[in-house]
N, C-alpha and C positions, 0 to 999 in steps of 0.2 A: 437473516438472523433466526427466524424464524423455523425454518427449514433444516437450518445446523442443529437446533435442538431437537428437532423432532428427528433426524440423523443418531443422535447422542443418545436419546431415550431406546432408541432398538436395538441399539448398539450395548448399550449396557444390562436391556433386560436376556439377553443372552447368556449373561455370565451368572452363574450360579454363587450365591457367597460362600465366603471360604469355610467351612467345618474347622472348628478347635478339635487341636493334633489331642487324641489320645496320650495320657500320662504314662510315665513308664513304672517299672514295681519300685523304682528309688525315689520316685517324685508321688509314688503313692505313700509311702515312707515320712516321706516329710507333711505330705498335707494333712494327713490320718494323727499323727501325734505331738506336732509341734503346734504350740502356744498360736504364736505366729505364725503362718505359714505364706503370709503374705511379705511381710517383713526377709522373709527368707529369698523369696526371688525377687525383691527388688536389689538387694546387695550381691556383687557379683564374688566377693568373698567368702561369702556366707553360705551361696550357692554349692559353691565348691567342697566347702571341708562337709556341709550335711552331705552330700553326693557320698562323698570319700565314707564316711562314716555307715551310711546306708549299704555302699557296696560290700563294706565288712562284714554287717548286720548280715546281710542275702551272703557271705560266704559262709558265716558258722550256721544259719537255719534258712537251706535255700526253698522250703516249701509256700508258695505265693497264699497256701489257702490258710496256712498257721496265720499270717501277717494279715489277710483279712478278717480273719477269726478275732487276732488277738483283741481285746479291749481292757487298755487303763485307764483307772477310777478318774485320772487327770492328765492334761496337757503340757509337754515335756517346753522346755527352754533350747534344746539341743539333745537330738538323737544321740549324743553322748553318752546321757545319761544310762542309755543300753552296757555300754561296754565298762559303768563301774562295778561292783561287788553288788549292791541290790537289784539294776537290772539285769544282768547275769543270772542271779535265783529265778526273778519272775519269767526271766523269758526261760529258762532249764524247765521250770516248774509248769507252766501253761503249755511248752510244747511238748511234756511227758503225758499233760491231761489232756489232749487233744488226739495225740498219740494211743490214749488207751480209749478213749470214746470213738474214735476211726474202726481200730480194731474189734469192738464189742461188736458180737454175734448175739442178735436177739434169741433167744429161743423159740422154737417151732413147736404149737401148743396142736395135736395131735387129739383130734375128735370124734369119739366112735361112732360107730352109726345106731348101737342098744342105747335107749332110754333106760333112766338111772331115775326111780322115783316117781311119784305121781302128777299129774296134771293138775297142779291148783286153778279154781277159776276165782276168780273176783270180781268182786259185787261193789258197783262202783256207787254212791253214796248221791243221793240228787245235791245238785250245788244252788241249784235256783228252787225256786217257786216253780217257776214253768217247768220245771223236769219234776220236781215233786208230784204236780197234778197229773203226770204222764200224758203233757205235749207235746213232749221233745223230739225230734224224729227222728231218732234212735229206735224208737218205743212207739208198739200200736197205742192207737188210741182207745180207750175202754169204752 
């Protein structure tokens, strides 16, 4: 008896455990804006029409970094709610602002090598007692 376990335990320190499968950009979809998103993969209906809904979504705006980008103020009932007349604006509107924030080209601020002006120096104020008496070692001592 003895022996079958100790058999069992090397037997199974071999096997590595399994790694959780990576999600796909439609199951990133649903867990990023739905309510529940638990409730979602327990129901095998449910599963399906968000999928179907999702895959719509990824054919009118297929850029993966918009959708990790996007953020609403609240959690949806149903990705649905993308495809009526209010989410339609927000997603038009957030991926034209993402859109022009991509494209913006900083400006290249261009620094000559002539000095403009004089060398101010400053005279920095003692903060303590001990820099007042000039102990501070910054400062010879008198």
């Amino acid at each position: 008896m003895i022996n079958s376990l100790k058999k069992w335990s090397s037997m199974t320190s071999k096997f590595t455990p399994i790694e959780k499968a990576k999600s796909n950009k439609y199951q990133l979809l649903i867990n990023k804006f739905h309510k529940d998103p638990k409730a979602v993969w327990a129901d095998v209906r449910l599963i399906k029409k968000e999928m179907s809904i999702a895959k719509k979504l990824f054919n009118l705006y297929s850029d993966i970094f918009f959708w990790i980008n996007l953020q609403l103020s609240f959690k949806l009932n149903s990705l649905a709610w993308f495809l009526r007349k209010d989410g339609k604006e927000i997603l038009r509107f957030e991926f034209n602002k993402q859109k022009i924030l991509r494209n913006k080209k900083s400006k290249k601020i261009q620094l000559s090598e002539t000095k403009y002006g004089k060398d101010v120096e400053i005279q920095i104020k003692p903060k303590t007692t001990f820099e007042f008496l000039g102990y501070a070692k910054n400062k010879e001592i008198n």
